[in-house]
Steps between C-alpha positions, in 0.01 A plus 500: 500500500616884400596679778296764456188272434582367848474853634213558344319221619665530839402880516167404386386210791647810752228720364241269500589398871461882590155485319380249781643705771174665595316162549781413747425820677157455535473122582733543750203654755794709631465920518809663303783587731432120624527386101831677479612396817531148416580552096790623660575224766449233224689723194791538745516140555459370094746759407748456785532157445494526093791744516686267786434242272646692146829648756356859448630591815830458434647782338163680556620860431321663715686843665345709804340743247369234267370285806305838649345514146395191499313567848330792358392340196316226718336745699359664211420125330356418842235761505437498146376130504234631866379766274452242218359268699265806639424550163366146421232504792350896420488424138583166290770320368460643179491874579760492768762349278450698180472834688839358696685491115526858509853449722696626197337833475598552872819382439550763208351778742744433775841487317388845358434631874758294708810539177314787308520324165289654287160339355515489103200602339439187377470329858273793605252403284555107557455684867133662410363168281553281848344731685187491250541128505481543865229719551307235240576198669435572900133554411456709796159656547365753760470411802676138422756543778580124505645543143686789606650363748636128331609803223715681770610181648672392131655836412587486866687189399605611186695804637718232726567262270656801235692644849600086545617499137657855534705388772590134362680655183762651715625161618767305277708220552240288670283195407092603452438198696701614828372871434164357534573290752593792738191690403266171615718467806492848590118465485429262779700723751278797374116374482548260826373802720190517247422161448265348752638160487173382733271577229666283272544167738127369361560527127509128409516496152630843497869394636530314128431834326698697710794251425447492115551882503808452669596206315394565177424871417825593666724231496456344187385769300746726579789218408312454134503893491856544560574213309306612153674869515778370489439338138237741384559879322297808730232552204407150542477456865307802495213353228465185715493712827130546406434123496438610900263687489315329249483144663418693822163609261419227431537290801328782684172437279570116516505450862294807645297625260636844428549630230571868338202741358553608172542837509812368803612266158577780336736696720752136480597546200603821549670372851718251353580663168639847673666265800613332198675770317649667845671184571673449168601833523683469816873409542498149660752356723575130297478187689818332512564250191786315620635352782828671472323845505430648858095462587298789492180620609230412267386752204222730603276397213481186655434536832131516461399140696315621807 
């Protein structure tokens, strides 16, 4: 098999994992900071012991500076998948993780405020057809303040995931695997005094969900991620980014019901094409291609896996 038709079909099964997150999330019976809680516990345990496993640690490149990065980054990841999760229960699935695609917009907005680069006109107006798409897809009516809410929840989300990525293209010289696995690590440390471990003793069933996010849409998700960039070009990991939020569609309507009005199917388009565009037109740090080269953090483009 072609190496880059293994990276595409590795890239792809990580996308369609993400697409099932929400059902995780919501057949787990646990509240948010509870979900996140134990993604983390469970994440930190797959990755630690895939990386042990592989001998990332030795050699790991990590440096004070990088390390506090790293920390930051998972604080930002941390609360970005509460807000998510937030998200899910105010609104759906479906709205929560289309509305949550507009990271790179945010990410755009805060290298021109935090390293004043300046906008080109051509991602201004990129800017202004998201925001239509936006204001098409939430749907929001007067007086519909549950909408509103799950709305301010995913933009909520949105804005710490582009701070997350923001931060995570400063490190170099590390594996994406152990970057992540500090940001997991650092999260159980952070939502333990938010997490009411008592509500979650009766969950039954639950625990298995719980696990799988941990397991699955952390541990091995985020190996096939790391693993396709390194064979696939940016434009292309971009284009099957979208297979997320997609699947998550589609499962959404599947399993609960839900599904988008159409004057909401309108604004995707509009979502994905200008989210589209703004990532292809933004310098990406490459995934490493060889052994021999020293590890980086994964391209920006990419990162889109909640």
């Amino acid at each position: 098999m072609r190496n880059e038709t293994r990276g595409t079909l590795e890239l792809t099964l990580a996308m369609v994992l993400s697409g099932t997150l929400g059902v995780f999330v919501v057949e787990s019976g646990a509240s948010p900071f509870e979900v996140v809680f134990f993604r983390c516990l469970f994440g930190t345990v797959a990755l630690g012991l895939y990386s042990l496993a592989r001998g990332y640690f030795t050699g790991h490149g990590f440096t004070a500076r990088s390390f506090g990065l790293a920390l930051l980054g998972g604080v930002f990841i941390v609360f970005n998948w509460v807000f998510l999760f937030e998200a899910y229960a105010a609104t759906s699935i479906s709205l929560a993780t289309v509305v949550y695609h507009t990271q790179p917009f945010f990410l755009v907005l805060l290298s021109a405020l935090l390293l004043r680069e300046r906008i080109p006109a051509g991602k201004l107006g990129w800017l202004a057809v998201a925001f239509a798409g936006l204001v098409l897809v939430s749907g929001v009516r007067p007086g519909d303040t549950g909408s509103l809410k799950g709305l301010g929840y995913a933009l909520a989300a949105a804005v710490l995931y582009a701070l997350a990525t923001f931060v995570t293209k400063r490190i170099t010289g590390v594996r994406p695997h152990l970057i992540a696995l500090v940001q997991v690590t650092a999260g159980v440390p952070l939502l333990l005094p938010f997490a009411d471990l008592g509500a979650v003793s009766g969950l039954g069933a639950g625990w298995a969900w719980l696990a799988g996010l941990g397991i699955i849409h952390t541990g091995l998700m985020y190996v096939l991620m790391y693993a396709a960039y390194a064979k696939l070009p940016t434009p292309k990991i971009a284009v099957l980014a979208f297979t997320y939020p997609a699947v998550a569609m589609v499962v959404d309507w599947a399993v609960y019901g839900h599904h988008i009005g159409l004057v909401q199917a309108l604004g995707v388009p509009l979502i994905v094409l200008a989210s589209l565009k703004v990532t292809l037109g933004r310098a990406a740090v490459p995934a490493p291609r060889t052994a021999a080269r020293a590890p980086e953090a994964a391209s920006p483009a990419a990162t889109r896996a909640a």
